[in-house]
C-alpha positions in Angstrom: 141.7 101.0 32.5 137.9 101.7 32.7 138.5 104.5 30.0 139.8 101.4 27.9 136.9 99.6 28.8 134.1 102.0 27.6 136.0 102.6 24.7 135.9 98.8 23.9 132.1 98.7 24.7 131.4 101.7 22.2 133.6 100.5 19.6 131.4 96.6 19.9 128.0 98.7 19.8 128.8 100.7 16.9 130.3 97.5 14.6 128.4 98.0 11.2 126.7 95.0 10.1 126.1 94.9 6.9 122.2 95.3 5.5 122.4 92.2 2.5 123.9 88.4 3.6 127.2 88.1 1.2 127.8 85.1 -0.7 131.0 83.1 -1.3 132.1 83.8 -5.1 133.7 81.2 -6.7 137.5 82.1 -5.5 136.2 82.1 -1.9 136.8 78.7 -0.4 133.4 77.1 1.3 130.2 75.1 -0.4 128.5 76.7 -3.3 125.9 79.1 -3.0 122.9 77.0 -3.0 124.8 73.9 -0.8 124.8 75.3 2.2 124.5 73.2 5.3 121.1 73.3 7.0 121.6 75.7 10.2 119.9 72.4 12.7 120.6 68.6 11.9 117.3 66.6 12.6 117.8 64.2 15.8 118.8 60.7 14.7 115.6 58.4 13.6 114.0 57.1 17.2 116.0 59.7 19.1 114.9 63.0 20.7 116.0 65.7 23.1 116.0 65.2 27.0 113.3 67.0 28.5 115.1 69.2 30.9 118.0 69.1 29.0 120.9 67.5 29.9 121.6 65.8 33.6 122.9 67.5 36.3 126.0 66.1 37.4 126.2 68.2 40.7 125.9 66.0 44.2 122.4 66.1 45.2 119.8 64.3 47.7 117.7 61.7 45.3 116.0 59.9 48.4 112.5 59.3 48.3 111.8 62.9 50.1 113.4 64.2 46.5 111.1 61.8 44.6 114.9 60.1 43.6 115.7 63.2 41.4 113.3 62.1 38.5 112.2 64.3 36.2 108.2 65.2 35.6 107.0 62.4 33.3 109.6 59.9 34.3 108.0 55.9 34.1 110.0 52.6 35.2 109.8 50.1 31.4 110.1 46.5 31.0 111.6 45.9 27.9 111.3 42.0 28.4 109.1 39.8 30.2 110.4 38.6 33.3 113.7 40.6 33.4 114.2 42.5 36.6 115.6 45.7 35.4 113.7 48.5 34.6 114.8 51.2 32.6 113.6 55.3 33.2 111.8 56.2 30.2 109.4 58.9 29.0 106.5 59.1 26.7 106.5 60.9 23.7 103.1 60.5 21.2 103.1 56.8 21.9 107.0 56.1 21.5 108.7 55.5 24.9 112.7 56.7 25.0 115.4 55.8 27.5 116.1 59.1 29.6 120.2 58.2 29.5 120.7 57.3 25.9 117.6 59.3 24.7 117.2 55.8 22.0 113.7 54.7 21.3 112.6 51.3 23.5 110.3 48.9 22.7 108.3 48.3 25.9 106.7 45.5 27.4 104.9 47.2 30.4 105.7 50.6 32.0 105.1 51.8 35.4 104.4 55.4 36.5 105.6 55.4 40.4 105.8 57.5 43.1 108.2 57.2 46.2 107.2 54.5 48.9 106.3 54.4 52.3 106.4 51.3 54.6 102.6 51.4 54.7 102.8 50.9 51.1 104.9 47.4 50.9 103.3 44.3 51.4 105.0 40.8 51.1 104.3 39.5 47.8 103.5 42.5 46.4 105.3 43.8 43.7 107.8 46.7 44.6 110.4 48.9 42.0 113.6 50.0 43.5 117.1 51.3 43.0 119.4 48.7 43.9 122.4 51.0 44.2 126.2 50.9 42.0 128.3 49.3 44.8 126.4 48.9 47.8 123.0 47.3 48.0 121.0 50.1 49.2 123.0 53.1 48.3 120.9 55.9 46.9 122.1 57.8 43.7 124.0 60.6 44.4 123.4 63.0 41.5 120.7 63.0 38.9 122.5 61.0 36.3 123.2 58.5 38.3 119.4 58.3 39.4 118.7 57.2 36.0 120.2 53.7 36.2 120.4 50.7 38.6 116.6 50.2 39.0 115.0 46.4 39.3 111.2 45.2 39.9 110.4 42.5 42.2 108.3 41.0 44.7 108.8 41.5 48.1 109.7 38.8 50.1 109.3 40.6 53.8 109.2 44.2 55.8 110.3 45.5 59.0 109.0 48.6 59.2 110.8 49.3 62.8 114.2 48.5 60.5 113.0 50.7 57.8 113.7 47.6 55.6 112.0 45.4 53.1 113.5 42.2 51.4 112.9 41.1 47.7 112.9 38.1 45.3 113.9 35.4 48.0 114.3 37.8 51.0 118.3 37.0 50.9 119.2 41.1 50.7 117.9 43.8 52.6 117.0 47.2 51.1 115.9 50.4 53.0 112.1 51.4 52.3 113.3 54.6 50.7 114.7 53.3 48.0 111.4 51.9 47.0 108.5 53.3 44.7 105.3 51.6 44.0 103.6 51.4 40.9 100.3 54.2 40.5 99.6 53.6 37.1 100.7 50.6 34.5 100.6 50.8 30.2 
């Protein structure tokens, strides 16, 4: 078997390539000489690729100790005036793009966050968090899923000895770590 093997390997090394590209002739079925498709399609007008490439998928920790598995460069968008969600974006030139449909947005305000601490949240103050698929509270489990489910508020009040805060008009509790405050706004 390994004598098949290395025969295999030495046949695959020693494959003659030929020195000149061939092109179709006229009974060879394909485009024309000269219509050849270009070897990379240009991304869609308003669209560009994920930094990082694509999302992991994997189970993960995205609590506040993981920053909430965002990316470097990752801001929290508006896209309308006193809507609560807030969609992950990133900056490229001066275009903002969604990070889960990589589409251009038009942004009203955008926040660059960091994870918060209790000493951080103040009643009335305004507070970002992830709000959590089924379960209020529930942190994402994998990096996609860190990438949706985000609102802005103000915070109504916080136990710090619960590890809790409560937002809009205080009727839900949220832990404190799935809270970020805002460090810089454009």
């Amino acid at each position: 078997m390994r004598a098949l093997y290395s025969a295999l390997l030495l046949a695959a090394a020693c494959t003659v390539v030929p020195a000149q590209p061939t092109t179709p002739s006229s009974s060879e079925p394909g485009p024309p000489p000269g219509d050849a498709p270009a070897a990379t399609e240009p991304a869609p007008a308003g669209s560009v690729a994920r930094p990082g490439g694509d999302f992991g998928l994997d189970a993960r920790t995205c609590d506040a100790a993981h920053d909430h598995c965002f990316r470097d460069g990752t801001w929290l968008a508006l896209q309308q005036a006193g809507d609560d969600r807030v969609h992950p974006v990133f900056l490229v030139g001066d275009r903002w793009f969604d990070w889960e449909s990589l589409g251009e947005l038009t942004v009203v305000e955008a926040y660059r966050t960091r994870a918060a601490t209790a000493a951080d949240l103040q009643p009335g103050a305004i507070v970002v968090f992830y709000k959590g698929r089924h379960m209020p509270g529930d942190l994402p489990g994998t990096e996609s899923q860190a990438y949706v489910d985000w609102r802005i508020d103000t915070i109504a009040t916080v136990d710090a000895a619960a590890d809790t805060f409560e937002w809009g008009s205080g009727s839900v509790e949220m832990p404190i770590g799935n809270a970020r405050v805002i460090v810089e706004t454009r």
